[in-house]
OpenMM code with the backbone's topology and positions (N, CA, C; nanometers):
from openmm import Vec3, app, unit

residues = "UNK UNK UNK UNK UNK UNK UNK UNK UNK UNK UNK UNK UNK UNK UNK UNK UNK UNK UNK UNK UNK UNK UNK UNK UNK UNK UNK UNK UNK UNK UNK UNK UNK UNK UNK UNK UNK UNK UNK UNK UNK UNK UNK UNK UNK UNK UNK UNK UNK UNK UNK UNK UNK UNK UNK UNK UNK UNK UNK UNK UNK UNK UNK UNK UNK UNK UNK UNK UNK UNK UNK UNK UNK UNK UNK UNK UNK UNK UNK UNK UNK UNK UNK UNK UNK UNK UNK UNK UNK UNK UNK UNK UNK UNK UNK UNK UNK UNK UNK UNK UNK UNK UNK UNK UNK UNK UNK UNK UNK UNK UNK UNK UNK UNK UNK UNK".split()
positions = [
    Vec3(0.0815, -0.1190, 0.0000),
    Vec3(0.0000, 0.0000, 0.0000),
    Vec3(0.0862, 0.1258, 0.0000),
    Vec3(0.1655, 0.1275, 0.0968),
    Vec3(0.3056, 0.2213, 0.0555),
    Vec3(0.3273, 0.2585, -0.0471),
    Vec3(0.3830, 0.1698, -0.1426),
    Vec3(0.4549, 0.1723, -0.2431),
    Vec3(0.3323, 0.2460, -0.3769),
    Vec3(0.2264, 0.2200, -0.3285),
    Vec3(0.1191, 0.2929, -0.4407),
    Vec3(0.1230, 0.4208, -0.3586),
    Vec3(0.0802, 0.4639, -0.2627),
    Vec3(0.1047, 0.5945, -0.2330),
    Vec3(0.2306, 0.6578, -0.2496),
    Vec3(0.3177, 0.5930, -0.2809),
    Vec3(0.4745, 0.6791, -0.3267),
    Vec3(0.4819, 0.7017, -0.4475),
    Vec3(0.4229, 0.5818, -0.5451),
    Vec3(0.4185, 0.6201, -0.6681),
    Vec3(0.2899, 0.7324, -0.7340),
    Vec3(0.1562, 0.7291, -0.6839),
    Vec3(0.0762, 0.8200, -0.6659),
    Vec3(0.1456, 0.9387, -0.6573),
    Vec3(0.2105, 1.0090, -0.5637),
    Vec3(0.2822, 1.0834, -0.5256),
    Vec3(0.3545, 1.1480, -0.5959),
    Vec3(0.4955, 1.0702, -0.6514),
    Vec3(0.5740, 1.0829, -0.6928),
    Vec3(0.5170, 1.1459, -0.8822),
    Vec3(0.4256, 1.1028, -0.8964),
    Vec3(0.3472, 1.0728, -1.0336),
    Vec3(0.2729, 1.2517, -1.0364),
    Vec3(0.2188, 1.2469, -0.9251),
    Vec3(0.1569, 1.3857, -0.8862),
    Vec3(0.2256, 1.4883, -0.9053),
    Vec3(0.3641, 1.4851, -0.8215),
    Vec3(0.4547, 1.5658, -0.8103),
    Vec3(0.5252, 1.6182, -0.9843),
    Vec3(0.5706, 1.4828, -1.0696),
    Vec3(0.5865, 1.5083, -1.1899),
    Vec3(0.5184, 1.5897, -1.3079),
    Vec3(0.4200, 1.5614, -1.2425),
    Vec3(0.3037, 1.6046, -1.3536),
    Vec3(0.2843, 1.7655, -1.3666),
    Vec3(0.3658, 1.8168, -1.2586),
    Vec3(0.3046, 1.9361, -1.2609),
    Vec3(0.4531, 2.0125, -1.3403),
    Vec3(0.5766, 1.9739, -1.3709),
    Vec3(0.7001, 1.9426, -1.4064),
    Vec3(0.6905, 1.9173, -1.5657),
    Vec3(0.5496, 1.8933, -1.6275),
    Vec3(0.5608, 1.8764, -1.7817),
    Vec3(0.4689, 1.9798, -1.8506),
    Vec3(0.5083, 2.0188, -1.9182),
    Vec3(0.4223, 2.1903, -2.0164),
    Vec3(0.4980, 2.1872, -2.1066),
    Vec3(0.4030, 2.2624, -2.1872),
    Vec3(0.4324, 2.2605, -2.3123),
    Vec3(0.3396, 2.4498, -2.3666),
    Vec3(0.4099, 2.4729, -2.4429),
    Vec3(0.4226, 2.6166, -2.5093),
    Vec3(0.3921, 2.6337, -2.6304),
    Vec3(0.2867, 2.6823, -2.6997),
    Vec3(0.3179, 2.8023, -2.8265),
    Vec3(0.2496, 2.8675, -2.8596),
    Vec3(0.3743, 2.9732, -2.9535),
    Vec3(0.3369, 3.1006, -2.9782),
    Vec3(0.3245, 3.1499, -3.1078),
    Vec3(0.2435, 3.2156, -3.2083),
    Vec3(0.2087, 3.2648, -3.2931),
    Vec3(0.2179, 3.3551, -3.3204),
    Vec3(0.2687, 3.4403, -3.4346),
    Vec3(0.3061, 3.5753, -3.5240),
    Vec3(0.2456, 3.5685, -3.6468),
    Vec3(0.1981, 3.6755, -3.7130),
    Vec3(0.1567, 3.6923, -3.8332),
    Vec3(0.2427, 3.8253, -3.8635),
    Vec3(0.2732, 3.8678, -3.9667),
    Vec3(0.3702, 3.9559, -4.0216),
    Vec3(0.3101, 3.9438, -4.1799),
    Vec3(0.2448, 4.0825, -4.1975),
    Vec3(0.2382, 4.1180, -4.3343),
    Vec3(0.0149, 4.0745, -4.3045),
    Vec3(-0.0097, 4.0411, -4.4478),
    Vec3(-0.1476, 4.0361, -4.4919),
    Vec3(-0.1771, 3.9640, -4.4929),
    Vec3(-0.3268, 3.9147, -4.4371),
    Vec3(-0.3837, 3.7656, -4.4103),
    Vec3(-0.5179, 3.7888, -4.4684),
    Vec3(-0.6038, 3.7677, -4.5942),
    Vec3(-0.6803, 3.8576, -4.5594),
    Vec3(-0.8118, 3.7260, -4.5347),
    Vec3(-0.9456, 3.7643, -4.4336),
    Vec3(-1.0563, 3.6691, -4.4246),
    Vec3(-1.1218, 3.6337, -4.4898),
    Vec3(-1.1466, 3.5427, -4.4192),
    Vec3(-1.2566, 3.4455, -4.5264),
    Vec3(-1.4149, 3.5366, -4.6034),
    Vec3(-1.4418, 3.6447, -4.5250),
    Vec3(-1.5419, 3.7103, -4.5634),
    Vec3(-1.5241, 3.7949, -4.6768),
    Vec3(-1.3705, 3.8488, -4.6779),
    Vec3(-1.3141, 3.9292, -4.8192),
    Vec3(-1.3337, 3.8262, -4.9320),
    Vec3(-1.2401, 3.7419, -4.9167),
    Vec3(-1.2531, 3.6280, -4.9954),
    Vec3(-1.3695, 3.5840, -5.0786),
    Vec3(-1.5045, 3.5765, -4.9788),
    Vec3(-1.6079, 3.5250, -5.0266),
    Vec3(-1.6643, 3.6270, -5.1096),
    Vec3(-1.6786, 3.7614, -5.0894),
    Vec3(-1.7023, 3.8823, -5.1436),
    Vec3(-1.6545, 3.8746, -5.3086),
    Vec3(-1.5466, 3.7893, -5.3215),
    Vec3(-1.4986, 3.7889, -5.4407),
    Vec3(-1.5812, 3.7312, -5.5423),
    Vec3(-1.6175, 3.5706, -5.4436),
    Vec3(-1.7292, 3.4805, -5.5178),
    Vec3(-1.8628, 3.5822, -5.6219),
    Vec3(-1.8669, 3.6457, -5.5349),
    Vec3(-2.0033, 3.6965, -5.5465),
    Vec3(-1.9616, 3.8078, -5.6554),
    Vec3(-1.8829, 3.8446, -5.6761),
    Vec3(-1.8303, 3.9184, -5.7857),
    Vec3(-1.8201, 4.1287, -5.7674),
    Vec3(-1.8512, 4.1128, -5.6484),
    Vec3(-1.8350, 4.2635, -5.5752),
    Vec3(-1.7377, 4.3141, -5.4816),
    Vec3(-1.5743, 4.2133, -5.5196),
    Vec3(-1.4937, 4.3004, -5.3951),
    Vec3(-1.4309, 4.4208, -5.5338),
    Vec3(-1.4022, 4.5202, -5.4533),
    Vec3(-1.3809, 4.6210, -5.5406),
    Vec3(-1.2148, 4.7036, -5.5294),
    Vec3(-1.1509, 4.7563, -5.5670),
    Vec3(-1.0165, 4.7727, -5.5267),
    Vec3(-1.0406, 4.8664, -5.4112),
    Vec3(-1.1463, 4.9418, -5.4029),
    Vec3(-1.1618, 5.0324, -5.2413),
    Vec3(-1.1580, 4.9650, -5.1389),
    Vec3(-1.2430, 4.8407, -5.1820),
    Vec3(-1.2730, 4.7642, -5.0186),
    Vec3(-1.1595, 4.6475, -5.0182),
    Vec3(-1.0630, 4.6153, -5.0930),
    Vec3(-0.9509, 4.5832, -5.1028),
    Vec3(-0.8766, 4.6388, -5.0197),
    Vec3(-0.8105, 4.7712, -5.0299),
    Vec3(-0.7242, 4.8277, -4.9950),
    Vec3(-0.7999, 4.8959, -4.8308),
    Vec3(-0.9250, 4.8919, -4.8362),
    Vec3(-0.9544, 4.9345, -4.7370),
    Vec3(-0.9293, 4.8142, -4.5815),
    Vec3(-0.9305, 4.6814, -4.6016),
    Vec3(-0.9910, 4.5818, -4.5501),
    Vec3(-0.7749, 4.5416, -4.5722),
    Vec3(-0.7028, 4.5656, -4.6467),
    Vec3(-0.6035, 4.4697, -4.6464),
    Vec3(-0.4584, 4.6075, -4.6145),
    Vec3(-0.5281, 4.7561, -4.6537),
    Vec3(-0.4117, 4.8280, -4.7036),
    Vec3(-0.3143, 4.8422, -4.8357),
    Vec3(-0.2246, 4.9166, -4.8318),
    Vec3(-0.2079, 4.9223, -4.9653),
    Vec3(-0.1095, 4.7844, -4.9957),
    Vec3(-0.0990, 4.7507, -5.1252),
    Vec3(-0.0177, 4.6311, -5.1146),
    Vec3(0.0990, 4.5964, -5.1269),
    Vec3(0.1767, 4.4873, -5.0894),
    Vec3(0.3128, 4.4691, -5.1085),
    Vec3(0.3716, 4.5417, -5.2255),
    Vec3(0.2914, 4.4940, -5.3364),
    Vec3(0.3563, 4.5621, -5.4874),
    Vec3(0.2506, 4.5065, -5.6288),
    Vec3(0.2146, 4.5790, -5.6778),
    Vec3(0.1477, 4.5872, -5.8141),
    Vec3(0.2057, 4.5780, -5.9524),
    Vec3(0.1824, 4.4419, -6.0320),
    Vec3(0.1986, 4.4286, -6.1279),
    Vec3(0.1328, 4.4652, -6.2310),
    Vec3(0.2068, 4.4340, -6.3543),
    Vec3(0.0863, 4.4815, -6.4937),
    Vec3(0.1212, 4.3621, -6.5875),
    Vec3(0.0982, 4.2738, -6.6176),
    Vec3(0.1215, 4.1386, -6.6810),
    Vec3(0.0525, 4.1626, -6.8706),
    Vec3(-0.0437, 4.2433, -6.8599),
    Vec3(-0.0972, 4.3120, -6.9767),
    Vec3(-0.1804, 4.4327, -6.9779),
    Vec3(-0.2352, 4.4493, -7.0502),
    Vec3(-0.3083, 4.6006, -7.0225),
    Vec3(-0.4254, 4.5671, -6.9950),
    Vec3(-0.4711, 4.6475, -6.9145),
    Vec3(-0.6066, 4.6808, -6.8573),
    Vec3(-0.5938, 4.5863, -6.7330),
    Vec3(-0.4844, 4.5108, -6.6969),
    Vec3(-0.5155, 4.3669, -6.5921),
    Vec3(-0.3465, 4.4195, -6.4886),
    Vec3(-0.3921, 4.4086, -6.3613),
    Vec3(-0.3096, 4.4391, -6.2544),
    Vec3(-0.3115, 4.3073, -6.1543),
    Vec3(-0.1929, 4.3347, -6.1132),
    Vec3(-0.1795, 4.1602, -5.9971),
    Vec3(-0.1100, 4.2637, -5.8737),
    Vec3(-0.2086, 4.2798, -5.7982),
    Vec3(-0.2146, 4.2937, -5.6552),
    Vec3(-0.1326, 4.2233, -5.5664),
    Vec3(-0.0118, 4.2136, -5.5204),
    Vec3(0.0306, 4.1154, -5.4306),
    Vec3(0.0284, 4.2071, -5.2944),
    Vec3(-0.0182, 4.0359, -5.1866),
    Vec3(-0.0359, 4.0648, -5.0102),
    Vec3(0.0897, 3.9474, -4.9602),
    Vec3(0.2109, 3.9967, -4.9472),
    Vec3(0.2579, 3.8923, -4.8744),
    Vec3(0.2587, 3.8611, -4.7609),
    Vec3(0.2665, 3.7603, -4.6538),
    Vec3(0.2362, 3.7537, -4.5309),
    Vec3(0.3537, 3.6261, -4.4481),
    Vec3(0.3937, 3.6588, -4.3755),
    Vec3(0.4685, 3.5585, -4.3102),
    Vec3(0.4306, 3.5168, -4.1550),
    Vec3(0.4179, 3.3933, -4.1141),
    Vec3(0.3644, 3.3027, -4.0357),
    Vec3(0.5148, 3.2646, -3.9354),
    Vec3(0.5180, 3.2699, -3.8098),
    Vec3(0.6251, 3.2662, -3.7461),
    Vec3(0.5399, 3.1658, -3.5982),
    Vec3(0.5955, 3.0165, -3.5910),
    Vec3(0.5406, 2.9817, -3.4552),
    Vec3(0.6249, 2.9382, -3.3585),
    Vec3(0.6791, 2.9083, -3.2382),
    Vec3(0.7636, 2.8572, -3.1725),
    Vec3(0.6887, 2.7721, -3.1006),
    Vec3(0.7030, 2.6778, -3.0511),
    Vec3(0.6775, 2.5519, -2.9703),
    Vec3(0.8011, 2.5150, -2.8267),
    Vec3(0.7589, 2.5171, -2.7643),
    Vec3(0.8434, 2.4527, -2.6401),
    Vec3(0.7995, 2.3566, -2.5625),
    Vec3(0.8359, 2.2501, -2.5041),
    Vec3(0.8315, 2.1249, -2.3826),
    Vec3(0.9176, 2.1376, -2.3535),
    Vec3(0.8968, 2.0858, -2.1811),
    Vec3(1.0393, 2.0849, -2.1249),
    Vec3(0.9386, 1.9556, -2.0313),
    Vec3(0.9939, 1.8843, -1.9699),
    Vec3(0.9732, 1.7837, -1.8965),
    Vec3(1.1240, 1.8251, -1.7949),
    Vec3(1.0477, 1.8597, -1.6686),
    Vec3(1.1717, 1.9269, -1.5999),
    Vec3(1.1635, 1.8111, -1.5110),
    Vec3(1.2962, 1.7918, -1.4650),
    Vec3(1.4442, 1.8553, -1.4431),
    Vec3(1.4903, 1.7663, -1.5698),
    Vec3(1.4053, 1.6405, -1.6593),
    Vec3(1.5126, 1.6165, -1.7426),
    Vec3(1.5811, 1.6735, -1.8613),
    Vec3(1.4212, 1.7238, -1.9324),
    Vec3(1.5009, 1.7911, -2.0804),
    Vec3(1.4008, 1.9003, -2.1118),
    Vec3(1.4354, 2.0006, -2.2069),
    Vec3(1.3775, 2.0736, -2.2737),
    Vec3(1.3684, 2.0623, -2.4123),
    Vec3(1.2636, 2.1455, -2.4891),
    Vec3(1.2632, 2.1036, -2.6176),
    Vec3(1.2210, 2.2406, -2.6695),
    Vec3(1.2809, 2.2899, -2.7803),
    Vec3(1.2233, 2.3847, -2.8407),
    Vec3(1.2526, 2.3614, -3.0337),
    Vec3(1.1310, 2.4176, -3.0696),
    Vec3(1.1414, 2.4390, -3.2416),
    Vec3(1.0855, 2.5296, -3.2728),
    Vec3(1.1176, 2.5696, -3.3707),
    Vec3(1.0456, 2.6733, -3.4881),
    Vec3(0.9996, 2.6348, -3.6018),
    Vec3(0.8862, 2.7238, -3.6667),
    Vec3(0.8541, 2.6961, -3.7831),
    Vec3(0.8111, 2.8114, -3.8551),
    Vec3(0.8189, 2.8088, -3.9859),
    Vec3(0.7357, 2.9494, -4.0415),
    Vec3(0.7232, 2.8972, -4.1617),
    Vec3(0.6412, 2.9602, -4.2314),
    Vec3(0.5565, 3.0174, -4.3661),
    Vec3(0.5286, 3.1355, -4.4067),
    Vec3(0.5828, 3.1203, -4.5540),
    Vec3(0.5264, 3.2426, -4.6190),
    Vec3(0.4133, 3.2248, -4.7271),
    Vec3(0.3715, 3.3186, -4.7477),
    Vec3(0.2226, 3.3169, -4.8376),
    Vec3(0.2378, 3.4261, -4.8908),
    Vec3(0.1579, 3.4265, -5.0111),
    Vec3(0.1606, 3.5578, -5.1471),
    Vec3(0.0529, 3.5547, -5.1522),
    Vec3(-0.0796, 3.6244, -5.1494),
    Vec3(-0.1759, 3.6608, -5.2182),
    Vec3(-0.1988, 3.7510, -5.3072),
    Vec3(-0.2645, 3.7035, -5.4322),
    Vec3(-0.2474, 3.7605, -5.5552),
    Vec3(-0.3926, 3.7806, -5.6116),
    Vec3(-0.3930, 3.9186, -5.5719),
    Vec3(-0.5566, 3.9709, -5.6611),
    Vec3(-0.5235, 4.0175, -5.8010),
    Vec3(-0.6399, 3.9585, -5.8615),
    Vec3(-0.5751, 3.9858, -6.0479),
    Vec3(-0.6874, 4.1189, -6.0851),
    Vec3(-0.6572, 4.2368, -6.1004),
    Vec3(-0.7368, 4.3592, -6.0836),
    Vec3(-0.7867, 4.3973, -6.2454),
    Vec3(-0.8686, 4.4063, -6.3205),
    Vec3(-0.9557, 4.4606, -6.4125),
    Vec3(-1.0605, 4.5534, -6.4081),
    Vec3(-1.0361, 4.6806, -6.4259),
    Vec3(-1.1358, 4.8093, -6.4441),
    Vec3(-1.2048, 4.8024, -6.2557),
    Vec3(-1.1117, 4.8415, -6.1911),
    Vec3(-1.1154, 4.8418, -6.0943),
    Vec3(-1.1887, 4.7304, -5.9824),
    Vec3(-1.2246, 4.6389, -6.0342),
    Vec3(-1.2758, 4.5111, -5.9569),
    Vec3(-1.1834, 4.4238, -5.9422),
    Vec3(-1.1998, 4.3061, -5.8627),
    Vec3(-1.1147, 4.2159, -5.8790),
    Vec3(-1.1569, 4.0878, -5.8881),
    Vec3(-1.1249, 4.0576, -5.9873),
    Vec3(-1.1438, 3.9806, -6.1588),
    Vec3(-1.1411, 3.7836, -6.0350),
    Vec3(-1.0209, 3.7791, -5.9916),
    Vec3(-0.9524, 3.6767, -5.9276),
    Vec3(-0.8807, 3.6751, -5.8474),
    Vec3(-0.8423, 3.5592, -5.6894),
    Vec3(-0.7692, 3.5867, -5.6082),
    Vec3(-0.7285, 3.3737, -5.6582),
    Vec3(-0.5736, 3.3929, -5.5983),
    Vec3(-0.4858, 3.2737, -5.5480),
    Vec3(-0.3928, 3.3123, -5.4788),
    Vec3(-0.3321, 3.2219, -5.4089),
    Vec3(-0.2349, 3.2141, -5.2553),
    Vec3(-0.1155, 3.1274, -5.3384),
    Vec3(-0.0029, 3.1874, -5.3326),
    Vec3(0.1338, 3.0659, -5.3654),
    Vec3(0.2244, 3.0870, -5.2147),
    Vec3(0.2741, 2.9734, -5.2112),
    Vec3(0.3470, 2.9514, -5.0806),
    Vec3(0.4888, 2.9596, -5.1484),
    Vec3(0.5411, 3.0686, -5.0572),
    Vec3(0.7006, 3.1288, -5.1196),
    Vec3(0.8168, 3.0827, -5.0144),
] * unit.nanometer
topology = app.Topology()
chain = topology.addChain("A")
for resn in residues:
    res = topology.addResidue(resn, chain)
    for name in ("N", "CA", "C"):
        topology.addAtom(name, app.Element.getBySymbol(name[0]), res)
């Protein structure tokens, strides 16, 4: 009976000795799912573009009358465990993303995401 109350114990005591961590950054333009959908419907407009995202990374012209809007955005997360007193653990990760509105007579025509 001892020996279960020591390990009980001992088990208790550990447990409070293991955590785990993370943290999230966004950097640059993300834009929502509600802009997005706005597109479907064929009414996002370069006002409510720029209003809803700001002005953008940088504007192309691929031909006339047609503009490519880019939003780049970078994704930054860190993760930590440590199971103390034996070890710790830490990593990183990130992503980048391009969003690309394709602009015609001031609407916008098309959106896609490339991972850079």
């Amino acid at each position: 009976m001892s020996r279960a109350i020591l390990l009980i114990a001992a088990v208790t005591m550990l447990s409070g000795c293991i955590g785990y961590q993370r943290t999230s950054e966004t950097m640059g333009y993300e834009p929502d799912q509600t802009l997005l959908e706005s597109l479907g419907t064929g009414t996002l407009s370069i006002d409510t573009l720029t209003e809803r995202l700001g002005p953008p990374s940088s504007i192309g012209h691929p031909s006339a009358g047609t503009q490519l809007w880019v939003y780049d955005a970078r994704a930054s997360r860190s993760h930590r465990a440590h199971f103390l007193p034996l070890a710790a653990f830490q990593w990183h990760s990130s992503s980048q993303v391009r969003h690309v509105f394709e602009v015609r007579d001031g609407e916008v025509t098309r959106h896609w995401q490339e991972a850079f």
